[in-house]
KEKOL-243318 format. One line per 3 residues: their letters; for each residue x, y, z of C-alpha. Coordinates in steps of 0.05 Angstrom, whole numbers, plus 5000, padded with zeros to 4 digits. Layout:
<atoms>
A = X,Y,Z ~ ...;
</atoms>
This chain:
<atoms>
XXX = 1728,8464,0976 ~ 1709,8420,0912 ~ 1755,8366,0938;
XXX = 1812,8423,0918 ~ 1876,8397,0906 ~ 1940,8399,0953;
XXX = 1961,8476,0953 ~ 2036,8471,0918 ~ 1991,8442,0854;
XXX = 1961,8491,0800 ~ 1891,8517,0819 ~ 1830,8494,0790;
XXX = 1824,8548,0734 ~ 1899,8535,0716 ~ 1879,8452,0709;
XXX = 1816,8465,0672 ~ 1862,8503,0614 ~ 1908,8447,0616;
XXX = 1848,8399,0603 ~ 1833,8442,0544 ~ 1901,8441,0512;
XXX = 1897,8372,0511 ~ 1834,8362,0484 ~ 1853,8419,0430;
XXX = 1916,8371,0421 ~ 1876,8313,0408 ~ 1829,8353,0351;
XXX = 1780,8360,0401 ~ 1735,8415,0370 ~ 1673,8462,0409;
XXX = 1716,8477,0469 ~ 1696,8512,0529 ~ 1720,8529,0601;
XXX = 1654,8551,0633 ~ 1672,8586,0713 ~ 1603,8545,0739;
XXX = 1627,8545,0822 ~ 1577,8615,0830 ~ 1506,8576,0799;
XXX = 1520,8504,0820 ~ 1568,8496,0883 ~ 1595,8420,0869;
XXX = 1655,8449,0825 ~ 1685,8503,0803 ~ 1693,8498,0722;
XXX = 1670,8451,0672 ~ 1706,8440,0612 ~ 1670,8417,0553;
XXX = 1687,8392,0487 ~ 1669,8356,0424 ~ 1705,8286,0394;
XXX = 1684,8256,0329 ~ 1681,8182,0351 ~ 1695,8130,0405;
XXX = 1762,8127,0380 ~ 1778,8208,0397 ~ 1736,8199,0447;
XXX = 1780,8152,0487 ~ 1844,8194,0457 ~ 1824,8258,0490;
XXX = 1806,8233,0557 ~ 1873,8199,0554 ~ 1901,8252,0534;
XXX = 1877,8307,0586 ~ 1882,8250,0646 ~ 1955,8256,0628;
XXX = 1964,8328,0621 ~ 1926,8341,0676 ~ 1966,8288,0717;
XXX = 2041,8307,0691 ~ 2030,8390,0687 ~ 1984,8402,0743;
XXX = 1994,8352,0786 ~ 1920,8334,0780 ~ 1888,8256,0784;
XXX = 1805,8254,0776 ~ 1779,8220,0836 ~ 1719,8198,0780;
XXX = 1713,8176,0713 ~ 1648,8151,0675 ~ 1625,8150,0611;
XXX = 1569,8119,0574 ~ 1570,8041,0544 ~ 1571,8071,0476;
XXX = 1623,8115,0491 ~ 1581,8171,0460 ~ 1599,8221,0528;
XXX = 1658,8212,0574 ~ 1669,8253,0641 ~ 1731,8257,0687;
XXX = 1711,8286,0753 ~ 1779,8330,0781 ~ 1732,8357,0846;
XXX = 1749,8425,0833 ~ 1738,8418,0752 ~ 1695,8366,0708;
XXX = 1712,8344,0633 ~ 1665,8331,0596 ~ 1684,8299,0525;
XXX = 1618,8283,0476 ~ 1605,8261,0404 ~ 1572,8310,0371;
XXX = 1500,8285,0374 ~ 1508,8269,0453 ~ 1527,8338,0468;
XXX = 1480,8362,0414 ~ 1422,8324,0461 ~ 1443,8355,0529;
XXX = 1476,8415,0506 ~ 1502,8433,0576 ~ 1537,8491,0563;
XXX = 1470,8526,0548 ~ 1445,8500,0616 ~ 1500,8541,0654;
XXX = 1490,8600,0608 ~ 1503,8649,0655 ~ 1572,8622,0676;
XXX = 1631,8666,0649 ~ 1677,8635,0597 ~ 1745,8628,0598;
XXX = 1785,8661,0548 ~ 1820,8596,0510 ~ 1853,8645,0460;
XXX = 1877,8696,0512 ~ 1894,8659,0573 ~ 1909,8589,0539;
XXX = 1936,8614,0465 ~ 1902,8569,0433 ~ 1876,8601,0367;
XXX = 1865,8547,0328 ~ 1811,8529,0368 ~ 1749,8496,0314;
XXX = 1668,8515,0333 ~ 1598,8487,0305 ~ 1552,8544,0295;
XXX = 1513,8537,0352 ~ 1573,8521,0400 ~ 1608,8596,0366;
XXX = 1549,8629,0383 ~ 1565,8603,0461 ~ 1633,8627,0460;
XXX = 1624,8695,0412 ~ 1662,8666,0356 ~ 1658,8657,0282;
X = 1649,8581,0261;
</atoms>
């Protein structure tokens, strides 16, 4: 299923909040958990987030490859990004990062195309309540900017 990982390692949902620490560790800003596996059937979640530049671009991939790696035991079979560095993915299988710069993920805005998909609860299930949102990305997740 998804390319799941070996069953003594976290489960997907559990890796995709890692992923989101880390980015949230890095001052990643507009994250999301989104439970996609009912409307799209290649994965289970996607996390999405926001980075200012190349530079924290680079940092929070780096950053949730780790995590992912050392607290869920968790390596992406995949990773891409564009030759600008303007959008970064790391493909887990069972979860997908995605990491943009603002305008990129202002252009696709993905998490509007999977709409329907529940949310994770970052605050409640991750504590992390220091969490930053655009307008338009608060909207998304019912929060104040």
């Amino acid at each position: 299923m998804y390319g799941r990982q070996k069953p003594d390692l976290l489960s997907p949902r559990e890796c995709a909040i890692i992923a989101a620490q880390a980015a949230n560790e890095k001052k990643a800003t507009d994250i999301m958990v989104q439970q996609v596996g009912d409307l799209i059937g290649v994965t289970e979640y996607f996390v999405i987030c926001t980075a200012s530049n190349n530079r924290q671009v680079d940092a929070v991939v780096d950053e949730i490859e780790e995590q992912c790696r050392l607290r869920g035991g968790a390596k992406p079979y995949h990773i891409e990004g564009t030759a600008d560095g303007t959008w970064s993915l790391l493909d887990y299988g069972s979860f997908i990062v995605h990491v943009f710069q603002p305008e990129t993920r202002d252009y696709y805005r993905l998490e509007s195309l999977w709409n329907d998909a529940p949310l994770v609860d970052l605050e409640g299930e991750a504590g992390l309540t220091d969490l930053t949102y655009s307008e338009r990305i608060a909207k998304l997740v019912g929060r104040e900017a």
